[in-house]
C-alpha positions in Angstrom: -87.9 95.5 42.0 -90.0 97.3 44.6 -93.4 95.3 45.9 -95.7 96.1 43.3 -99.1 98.2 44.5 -102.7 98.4 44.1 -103.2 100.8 41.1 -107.0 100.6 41.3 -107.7 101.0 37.6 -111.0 99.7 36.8 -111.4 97.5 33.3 -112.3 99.9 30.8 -108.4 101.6 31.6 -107.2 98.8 29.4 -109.4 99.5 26.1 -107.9 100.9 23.2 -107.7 104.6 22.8 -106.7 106.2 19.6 -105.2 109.5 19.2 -107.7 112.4 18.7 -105.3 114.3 16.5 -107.1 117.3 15.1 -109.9 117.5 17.5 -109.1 117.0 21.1 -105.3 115.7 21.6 -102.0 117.2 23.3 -101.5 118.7 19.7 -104.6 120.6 20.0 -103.2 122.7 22.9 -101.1 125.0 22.2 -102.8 126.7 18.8 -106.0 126.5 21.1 -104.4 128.6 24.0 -102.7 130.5 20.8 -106.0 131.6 19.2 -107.3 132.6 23.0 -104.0 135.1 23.5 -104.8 136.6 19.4 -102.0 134.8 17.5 -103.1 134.8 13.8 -104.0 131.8 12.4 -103.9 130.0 15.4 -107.1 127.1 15.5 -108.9 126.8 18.2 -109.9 123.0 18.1 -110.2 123.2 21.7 -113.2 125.7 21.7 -111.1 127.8 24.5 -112.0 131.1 22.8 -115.7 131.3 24.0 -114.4 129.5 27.2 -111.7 131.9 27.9 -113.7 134.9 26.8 -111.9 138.4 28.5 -108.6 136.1 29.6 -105.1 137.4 28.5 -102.8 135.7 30.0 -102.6 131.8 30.7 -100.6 129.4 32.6 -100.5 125.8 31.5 -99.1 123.6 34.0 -97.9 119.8 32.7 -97.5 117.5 35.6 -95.6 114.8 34.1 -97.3 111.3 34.8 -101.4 112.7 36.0 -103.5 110.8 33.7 -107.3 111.0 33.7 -107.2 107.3 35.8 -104.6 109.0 38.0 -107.3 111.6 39.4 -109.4 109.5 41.6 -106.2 107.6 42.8 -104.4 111.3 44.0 -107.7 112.5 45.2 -107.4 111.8 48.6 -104.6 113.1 48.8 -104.5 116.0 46.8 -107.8 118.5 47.7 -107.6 121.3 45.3 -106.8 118.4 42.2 -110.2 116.9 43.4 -111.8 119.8 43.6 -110.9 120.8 39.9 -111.6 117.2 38.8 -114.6 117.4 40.0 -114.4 114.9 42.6 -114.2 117.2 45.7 -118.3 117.9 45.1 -119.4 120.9 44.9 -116.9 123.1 46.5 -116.7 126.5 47.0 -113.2 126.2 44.7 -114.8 123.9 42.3 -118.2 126.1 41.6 -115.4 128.9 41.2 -112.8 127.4 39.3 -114.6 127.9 35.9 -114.6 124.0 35.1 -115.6 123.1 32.4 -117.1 119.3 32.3 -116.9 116.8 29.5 -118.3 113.7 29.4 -117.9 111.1 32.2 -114.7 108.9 32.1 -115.4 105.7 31.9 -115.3 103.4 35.3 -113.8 106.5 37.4 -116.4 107.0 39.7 -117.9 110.6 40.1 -115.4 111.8 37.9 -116.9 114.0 34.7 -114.2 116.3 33.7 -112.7 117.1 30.0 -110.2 114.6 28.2 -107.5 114.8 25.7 -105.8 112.0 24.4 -101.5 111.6 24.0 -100.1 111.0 20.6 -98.5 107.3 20.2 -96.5 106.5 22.0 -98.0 107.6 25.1 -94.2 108.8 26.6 -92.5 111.9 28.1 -90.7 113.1 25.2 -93.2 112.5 22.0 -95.9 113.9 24.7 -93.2 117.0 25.5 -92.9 117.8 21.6 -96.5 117.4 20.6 -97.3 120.0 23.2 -94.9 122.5 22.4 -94.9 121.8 18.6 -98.7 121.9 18.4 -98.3 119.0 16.0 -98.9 114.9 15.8 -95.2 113.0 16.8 -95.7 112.1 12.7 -94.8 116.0 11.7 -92.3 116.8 14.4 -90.4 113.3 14.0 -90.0 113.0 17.7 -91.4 109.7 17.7 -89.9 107.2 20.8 -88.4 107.2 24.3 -85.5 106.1 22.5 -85.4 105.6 18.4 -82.4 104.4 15.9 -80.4 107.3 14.6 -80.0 106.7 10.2 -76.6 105.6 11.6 -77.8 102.9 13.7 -77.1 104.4 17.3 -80.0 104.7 19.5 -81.1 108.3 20.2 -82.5 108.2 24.3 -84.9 111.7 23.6 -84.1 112.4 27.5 -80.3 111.9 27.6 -80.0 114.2 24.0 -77.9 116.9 24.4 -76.7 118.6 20.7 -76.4 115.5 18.3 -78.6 115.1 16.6 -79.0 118.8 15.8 -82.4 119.7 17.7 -83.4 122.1 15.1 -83.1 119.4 12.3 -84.6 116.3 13.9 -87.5 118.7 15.3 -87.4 120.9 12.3 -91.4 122.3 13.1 -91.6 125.8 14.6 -92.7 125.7 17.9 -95.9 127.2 19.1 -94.0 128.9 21.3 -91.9 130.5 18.6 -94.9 131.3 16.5 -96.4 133.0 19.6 -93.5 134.9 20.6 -92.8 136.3 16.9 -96.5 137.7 17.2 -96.1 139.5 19.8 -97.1 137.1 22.6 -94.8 137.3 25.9 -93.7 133.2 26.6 -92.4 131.8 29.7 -91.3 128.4 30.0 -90.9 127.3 34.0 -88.7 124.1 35.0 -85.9 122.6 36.2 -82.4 123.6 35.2 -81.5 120.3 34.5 -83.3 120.4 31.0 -82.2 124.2 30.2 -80.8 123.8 26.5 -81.1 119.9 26.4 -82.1 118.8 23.0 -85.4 117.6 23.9 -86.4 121.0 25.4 -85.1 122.8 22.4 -87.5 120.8 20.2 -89.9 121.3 22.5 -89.7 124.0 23.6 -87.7 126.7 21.9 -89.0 130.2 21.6 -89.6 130.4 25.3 -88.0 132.5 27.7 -86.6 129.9 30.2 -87.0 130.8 34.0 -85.2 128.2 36.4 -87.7 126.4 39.0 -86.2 123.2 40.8 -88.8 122.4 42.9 -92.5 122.7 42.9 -92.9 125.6 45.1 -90.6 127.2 43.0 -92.6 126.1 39.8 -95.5 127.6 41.5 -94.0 130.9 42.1 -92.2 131.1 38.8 -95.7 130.8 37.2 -97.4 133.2 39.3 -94.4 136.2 38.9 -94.9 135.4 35.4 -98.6 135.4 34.8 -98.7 138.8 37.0 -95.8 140.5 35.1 -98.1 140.9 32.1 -100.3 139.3 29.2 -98.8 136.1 27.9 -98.2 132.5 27.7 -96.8 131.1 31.1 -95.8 127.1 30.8 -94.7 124.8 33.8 -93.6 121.6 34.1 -93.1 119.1 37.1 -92.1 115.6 37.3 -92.4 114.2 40.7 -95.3 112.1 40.6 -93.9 110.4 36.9 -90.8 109.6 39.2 -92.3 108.2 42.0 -94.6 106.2 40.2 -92.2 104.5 37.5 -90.0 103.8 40.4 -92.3 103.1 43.4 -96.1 102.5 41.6 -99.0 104.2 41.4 -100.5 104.5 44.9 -97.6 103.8 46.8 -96.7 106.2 49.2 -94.0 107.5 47.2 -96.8 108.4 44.9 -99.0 109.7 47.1 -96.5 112.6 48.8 -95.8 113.5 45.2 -99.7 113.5 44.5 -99.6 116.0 47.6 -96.7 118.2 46.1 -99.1 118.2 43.0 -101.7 119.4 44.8 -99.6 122.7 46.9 -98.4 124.0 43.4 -102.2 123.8 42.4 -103.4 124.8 45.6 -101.6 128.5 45.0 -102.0 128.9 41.0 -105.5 128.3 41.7 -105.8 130.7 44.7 -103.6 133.7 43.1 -104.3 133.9 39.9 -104.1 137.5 39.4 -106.9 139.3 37.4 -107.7 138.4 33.6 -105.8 135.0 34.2 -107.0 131.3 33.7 -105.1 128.3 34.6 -104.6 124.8 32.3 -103.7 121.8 34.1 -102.6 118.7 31.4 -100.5 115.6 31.9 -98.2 114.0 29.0 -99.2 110.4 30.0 -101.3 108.2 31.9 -99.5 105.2 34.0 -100.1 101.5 35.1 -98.4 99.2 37.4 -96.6 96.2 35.6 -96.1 93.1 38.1 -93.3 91.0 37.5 -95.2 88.3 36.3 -96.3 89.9 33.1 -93.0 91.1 31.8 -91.5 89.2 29.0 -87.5 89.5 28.6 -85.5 89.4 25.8 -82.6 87.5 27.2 -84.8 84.3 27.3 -86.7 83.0 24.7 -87.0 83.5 21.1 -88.0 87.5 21.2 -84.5 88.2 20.4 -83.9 86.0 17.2 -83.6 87.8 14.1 -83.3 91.4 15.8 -80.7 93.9 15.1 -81.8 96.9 17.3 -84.2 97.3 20.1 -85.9 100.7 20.5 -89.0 102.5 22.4 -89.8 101.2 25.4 -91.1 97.9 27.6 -95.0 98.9 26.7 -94.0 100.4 23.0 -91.1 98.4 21.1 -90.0 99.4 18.0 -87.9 96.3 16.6 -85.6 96.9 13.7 -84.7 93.3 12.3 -82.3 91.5 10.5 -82.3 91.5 6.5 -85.5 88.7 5.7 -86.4 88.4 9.2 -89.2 90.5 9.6 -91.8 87.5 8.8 -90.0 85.5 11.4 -90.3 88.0 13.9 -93.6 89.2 13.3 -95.1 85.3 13.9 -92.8 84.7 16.5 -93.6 87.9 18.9 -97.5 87.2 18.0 -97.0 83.5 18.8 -95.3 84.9 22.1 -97.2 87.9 23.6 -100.4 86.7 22.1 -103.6 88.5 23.9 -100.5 90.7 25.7 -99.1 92.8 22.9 -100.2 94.0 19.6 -97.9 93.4 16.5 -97.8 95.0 13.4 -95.5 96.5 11.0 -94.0 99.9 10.1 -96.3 100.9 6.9 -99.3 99.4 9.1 -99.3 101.1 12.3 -98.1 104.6 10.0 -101.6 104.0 8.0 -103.5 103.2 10.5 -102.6 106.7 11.6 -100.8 106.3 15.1 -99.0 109.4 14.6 -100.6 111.8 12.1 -99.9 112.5 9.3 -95.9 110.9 8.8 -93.3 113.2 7.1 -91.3 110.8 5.1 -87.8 112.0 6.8 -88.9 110.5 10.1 -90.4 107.3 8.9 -87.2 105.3 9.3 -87.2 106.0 13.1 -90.3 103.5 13.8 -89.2 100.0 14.4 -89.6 97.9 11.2 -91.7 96.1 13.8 -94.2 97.9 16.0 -95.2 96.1 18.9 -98.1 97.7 21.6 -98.4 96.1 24.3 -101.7 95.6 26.3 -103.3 94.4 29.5 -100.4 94.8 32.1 -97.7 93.7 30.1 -94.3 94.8 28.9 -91.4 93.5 27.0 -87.9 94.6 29.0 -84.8 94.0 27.4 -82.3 92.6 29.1 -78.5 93.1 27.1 -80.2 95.8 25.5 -80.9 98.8 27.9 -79.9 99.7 31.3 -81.0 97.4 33.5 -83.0 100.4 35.6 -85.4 100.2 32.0 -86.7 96.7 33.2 -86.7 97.0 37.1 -89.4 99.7 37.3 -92.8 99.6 38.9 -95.3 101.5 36.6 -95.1 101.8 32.4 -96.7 103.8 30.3 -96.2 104.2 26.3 -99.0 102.0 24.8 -101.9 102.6 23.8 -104.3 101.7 26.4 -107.3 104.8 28.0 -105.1 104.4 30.9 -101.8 105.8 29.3 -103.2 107.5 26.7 -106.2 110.0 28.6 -105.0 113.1 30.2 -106.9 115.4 31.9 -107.7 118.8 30.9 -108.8 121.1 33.9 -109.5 124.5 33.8 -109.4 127.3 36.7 -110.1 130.9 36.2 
């Protein structure tokens, strides 16, 4: 594993957050910027209507990886970003951008910029179907990095190809669907790698798919799609994700991608054609994790009475063996203590971690449900690739650090 950096994330990074499902989370999105382009029935939870007043067309760019902590850290490094976050001062770019400021985030410095929160867990793929579904992970069933299939596999939502069926384990219409069949042009831009995957079926289906592999190409692709007419243009990158889960937050691996971030914003925000407005989101926040505070399931008791091992090293989801769920529960408490969270199934559904839960997709969560806080994680050894357990920064959990995303706002 890679030297471990400086992450700078101040205390209040490591409180609690819960999902604000219904009034300002990644669900929220979608119908928002829905009800700004006319789509009936869309909600605007988001209040973009009065925001976006005159706008008809609207790129939303996801940069896999920039949570709200991540801004001051890329700011440096990443001009235009701070001057849409609010952290460049008051900047020719920033009093033109058409920002529009929330309250301040806690222990970032000079930062003051709108929030939503991730569904649980805090991770790529729930965060990738919650967008595009406009829905809690609870409706669309996507609900794990990786999850047990009813026949015991494990499902990894970013190696899915066609089995499961897409269209059956993500059986909500999109909001890209529900867009497109009112009338509403929809662009999806990103790499060819996930064209017709499962996970961007589920998430994403409904969308016209134009190819970008890089981010200058992302960046253009948006542009020649926002100026080709009124619509709905949505980009994805995932650089600074990468670097970070495999070099840390901060490290220069980081911080080049933090400057890639920054030349795909740097001409959205300076050619937006007319009538346009720009939407920058993240699916996740992340932390570094130093190899002191990862517990492994090869040694010890965490593995005793456990038949499969799902989620992810800040998110398990343990299924156990027949009677051993007592067992398990006291012995990863007795374990992790002030490091993890662990609660079962019924408890972490009711306490309303992912919306409201269609009954299909309840069998997915662990019968265990472990979050883990502080800078911890639980890797697992004999149970993933070893790659799982040898990167640098986690996210999943539910700390303000992984579970705050920025929401900017250029016009």
């Amino acid at each position: 594993m890679p030297p471990v950096p400086e992450d700078g994330l101040p205390d209040e990074a490591f409180l609690v957050v819960t999902p604000a499902y219904g009034a300002g989370s990644l669900a929220d999105l979608m119908p928002s910027v829905s009800a700004v382009l006319g789509v009936p029935g869309a909600p605007d939870v988001l209040g973009l209507c009065e925001e976006l007043a005159g706008v008809d067309r609207i790129g939303v760019l996801l940069v896999d990886g920039l949570g709200a902590y991540q801004l001051s850290t890329a700011a440096p490094f990443a001009p235009t970003l701070a001057s849409l976050s609010g952290l460049g001062g008051a900047s020719a770019l920033a009093a033109a951008s058409g920002l529009s400021s929330g309250s301040a985030l806690p222990g970032v410095p000079g930062l003051s910029v709108r929030t939503l929160t991730t569904g649980f867990p805090s991770t790529t793929p729930v965060s990738l179907v919650t967008v595009g579904a406009g829905v809690p992970p609870g409706a669309h069933g996507v609900l794990g990095f990786t999850v047990r299939r009813p026949d015991g596999r494990i499902l990894n939502h970013i190696h899915w190809s066609d089995d499961p069926d897409p269209y059956q384990w993500q059986p909500v219409p999109t909001a890209f669907e529900t867009a497109a069949a009112a009338g509403v042009a929809v662009t999806l831009v990103s790499r060819s790698l996930y064209r017709g995957t499962g996970l961007s079926v589920a998430a994403n289906r409904g969308a016209r798919y134009d190819v970008a592999d890089d981010g200058p190409a992302v960046a253009e692709g948006m542009l020649a799609a926002l100026r080709s007419g009124p619509g709905l243009v949505y980009g994805y990158h995932p650089d600074l994700d990468r670097a970070g889960h495999e070099c840390g937050v901060s490290s220069p691996d980081w911080e080049d991608a933090a400057r890639g971030v920054d030349a795909i914003l740097d001409r959205l925000v300076h050619e937006l054609p007319p009538n346009a407005a720009l939407l920058v989101i993240a699916d996740h926040g992340q932390l570094n994790v130093p190899a002191s505070a990862r517990y492994d399931l090869s040694t010890g008791p965490l593995a005793d009475g456990l038949a499969v091992v799902a989620g992810e090293p800040r998110a398990r989801y343990l299924h156990v063996r027949e009677g051993a769920r007592d067992d398990v529960l006291a012995t990863w408490r007795a374990v992790l203590g002030d490091d993890a969270r662990v609660m079962v199934r019924d408890q972490a559904i009711a306490e309303g971690w992912y919306g409201p839960m269609a009954p299909a997709h309840a069998d997915r969560i662990g019968d265990v449900v472990v979050h883990c806080r502080n800078r911890a994680a639980v890797v697992a050894s004999g149970w993933e690739p070893p790659m799982a357990g040898q990167l640098v920064a986690y996210h999943g959990s539910v700390t303000a650090a992984e579970m705050t995303v920025p929401l900017l706002i250029a016009r």
